[in-house]
N, C-alpha and C positions, 0 to 999 in steps of 0.2 A: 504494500500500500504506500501511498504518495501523498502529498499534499494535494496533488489533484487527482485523485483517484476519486471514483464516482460515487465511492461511500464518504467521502469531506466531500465535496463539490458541494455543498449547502453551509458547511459548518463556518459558524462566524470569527472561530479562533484559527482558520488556516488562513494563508494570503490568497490572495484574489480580489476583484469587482467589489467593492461596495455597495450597496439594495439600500435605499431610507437612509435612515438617518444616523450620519457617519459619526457622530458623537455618542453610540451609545454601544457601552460595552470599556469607553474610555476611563479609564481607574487611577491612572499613575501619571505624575512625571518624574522623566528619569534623564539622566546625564549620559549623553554616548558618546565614546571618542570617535571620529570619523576626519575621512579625507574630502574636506567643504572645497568642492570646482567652484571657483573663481569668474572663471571665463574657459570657454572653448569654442574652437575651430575646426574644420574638417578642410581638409582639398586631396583633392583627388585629379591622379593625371599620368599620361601617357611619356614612359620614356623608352627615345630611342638609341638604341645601339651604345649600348653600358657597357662597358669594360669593367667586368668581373676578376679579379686573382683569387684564385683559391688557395685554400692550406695545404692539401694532398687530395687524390683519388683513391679511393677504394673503395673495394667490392661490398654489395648489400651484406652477401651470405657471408658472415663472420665465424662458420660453425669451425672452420680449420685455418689456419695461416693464410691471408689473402693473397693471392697469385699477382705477380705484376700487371699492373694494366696493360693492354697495348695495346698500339694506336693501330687505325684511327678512331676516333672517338668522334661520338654518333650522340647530339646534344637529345633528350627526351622531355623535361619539363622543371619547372622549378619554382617554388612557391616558400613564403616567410618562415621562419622556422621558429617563431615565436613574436605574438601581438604585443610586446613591449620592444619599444624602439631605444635607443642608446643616445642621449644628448649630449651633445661635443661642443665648442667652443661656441657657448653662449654670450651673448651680448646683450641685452635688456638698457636700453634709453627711453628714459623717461622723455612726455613730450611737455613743453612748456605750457603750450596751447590748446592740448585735449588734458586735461587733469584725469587725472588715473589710466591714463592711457600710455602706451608706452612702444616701442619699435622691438621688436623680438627676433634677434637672428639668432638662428643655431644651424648646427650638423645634425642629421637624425641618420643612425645608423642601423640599418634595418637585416639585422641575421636571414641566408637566403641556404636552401638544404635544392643543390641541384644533380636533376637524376641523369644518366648516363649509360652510352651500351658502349662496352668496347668492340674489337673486332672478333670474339670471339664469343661475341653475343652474352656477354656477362653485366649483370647490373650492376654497376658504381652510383657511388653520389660523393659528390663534393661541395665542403664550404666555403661559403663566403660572405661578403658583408658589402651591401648596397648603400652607399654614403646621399642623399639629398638635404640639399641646401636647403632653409626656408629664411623666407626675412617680412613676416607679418606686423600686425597692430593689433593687439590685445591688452582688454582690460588689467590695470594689473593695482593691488589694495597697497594702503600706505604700509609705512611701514612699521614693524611690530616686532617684539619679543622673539616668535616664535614665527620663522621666515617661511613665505610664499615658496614653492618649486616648481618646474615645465616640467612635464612628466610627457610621454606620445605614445600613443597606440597605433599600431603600424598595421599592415597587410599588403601583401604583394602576392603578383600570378604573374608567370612568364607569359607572354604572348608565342615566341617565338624564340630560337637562341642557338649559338653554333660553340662548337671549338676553337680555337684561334693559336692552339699551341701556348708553350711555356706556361702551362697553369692558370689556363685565362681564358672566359667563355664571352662573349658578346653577344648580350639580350634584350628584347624589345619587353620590356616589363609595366605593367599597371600599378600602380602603389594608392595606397591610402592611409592618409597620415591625417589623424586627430592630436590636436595640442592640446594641451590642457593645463592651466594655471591653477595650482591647489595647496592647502596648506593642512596638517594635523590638529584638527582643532573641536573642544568637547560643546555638545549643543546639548541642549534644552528641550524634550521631545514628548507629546502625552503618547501614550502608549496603549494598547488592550492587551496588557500583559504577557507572561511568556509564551511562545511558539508548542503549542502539544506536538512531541515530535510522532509521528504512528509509525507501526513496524514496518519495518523491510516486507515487502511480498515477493515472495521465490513467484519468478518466471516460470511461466506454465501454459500448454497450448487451452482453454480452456473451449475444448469440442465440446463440452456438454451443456454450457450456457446456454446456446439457441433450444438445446431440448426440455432444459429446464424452465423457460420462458412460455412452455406452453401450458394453457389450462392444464387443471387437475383432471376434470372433469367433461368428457365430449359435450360441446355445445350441438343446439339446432342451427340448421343452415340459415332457418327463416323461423321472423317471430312468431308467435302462438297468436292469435286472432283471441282477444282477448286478456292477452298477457299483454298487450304492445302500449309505450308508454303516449303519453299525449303528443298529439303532431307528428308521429310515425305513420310513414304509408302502412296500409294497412292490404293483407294478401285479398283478393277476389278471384274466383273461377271464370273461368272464360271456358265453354263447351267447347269440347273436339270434335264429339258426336252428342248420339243420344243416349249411349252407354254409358261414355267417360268425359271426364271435364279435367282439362290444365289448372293449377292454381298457379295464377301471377299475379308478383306483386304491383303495383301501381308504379313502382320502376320499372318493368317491364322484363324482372329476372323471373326464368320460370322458379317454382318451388317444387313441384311433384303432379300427380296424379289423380285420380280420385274415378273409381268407376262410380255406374247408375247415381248419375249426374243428379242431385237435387240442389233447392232454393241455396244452399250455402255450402263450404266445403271450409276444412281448414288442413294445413301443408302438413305431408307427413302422418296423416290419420289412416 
């Protein structure tokens, strides 16, 4: 079971949507230490033809001493190897004329895990580190005690990419890069108290749900003439011959049969 498993999916103490009226259930305030963003940006953009160095090549399969690579080497794809980006020589200028505003240059150095076939059809991958420039305008708080940080979230996808020899791949890569201006700092917050954690639920194919979703009890196809609640069509016979008579209902489904046809019939009798 889950926080959203469909036995909570109502309960007020799990996370989720709020229904009415969001104050009620509120008990406490309480002090939490948190990472308060400041300001943030996103940009997002195509680069081309990057000159990558890698550390070394080798092989996926690590189960025995990996074989020399040998060329030539056959680029296959290559994507971030982790969504925390590495900030390098930062600069933060304040601006005279926007107040809390400031010019923000840095290096963001984005870890990149790239996959590889040698010539003898063997997986390799190799690393390396994607350097982009940025030099934005972000809000940025006075100054205090307990100092502001640039922190980046990063993501990258190779487009396309080659070998180029001497440890070095040239790629057409997408990146996306979030800044974000933050400080460690404790806030003030009303709460509805602690999170119920509910058990793990072991994974399991559960084939017998849809069968256990059916009645206990065989139902009738069609209602009882007489049972039927108000504003229900109600079944009527319609003569086949002069022996037997169709029951249909006023929706036009048949219901059954009925020989030696008289004034009424009802479905199933």
């Amino acid at each position: 079971m889950s926080f959203y498993s469909y036995k909570n999916c109502n309960s007020d103490l799990c996370p989720g949507r709020i229904a009415g009226d969001c104050t009620r259930g509120l008990d406490e305030r309480v002090c939490v230490q948190v990472k308060k963003i400041y300001d943030s940006c996103i940009q997002q953009e195509q680069l081309d033809d990057q000159e990558i160095a890698v550390t070394c090549l080798t092989a996926v399969d690590c189960t025995e001493p990996s074989p020399a690579i040998l060329p030539p080497i056959e680029f296959c794809s290559c994507r971030s190897a982790s969504t925390e980006g590495v900030i390098c020589n930062l600069c933060i200028e304040r601006l005279c004329d926007k107040p809390n505003f400031a010019r923000v240059r840095a290096d963001v150095d984005i870890p990149l895990d790239i996959l590889f076939i040698d010539a003898n059809c063997r997986e390799g991958i190799a690393k390396g580190t994607l350097t982009v420039a940025k030099d934005v305008l972000m809000f940025i708080p006075d100054d205090s005690i307990v100092p502001f940080t640039l922190e980046s979230l990063v993501s990258a996808i190779c487009v396309k990419g080659e070998y180029i020899g001497n440890n070095k791949f040239k790629i057409t890569v997408c990146v996306t890069i979030i800044l974000k201006i933050l400080a460690e700092v404790e806030l003030l917050v009303p709460t509805y108290g602690f999170c119920p954690i509910p058990p793990c639920e072991e994974f399991a194919e559960n084939v017998c749900d849809e069968f256990f979703s059916l009645p206990i009890f065989p139902t009738h196809p069609c209602d009882v003439v007489g049972a039927t609640p108000p504003g229900t069509p109600v079944p009527i016979c319609t003569p086949a011959s002069t022996s037997s008579a169709s029951c249909v209902s006023t929706a036009g489904r048949a219901c059954g049969t009925r020989k030696n046809f008289k004034s009424s019939c009802a479905c199933g009798r």
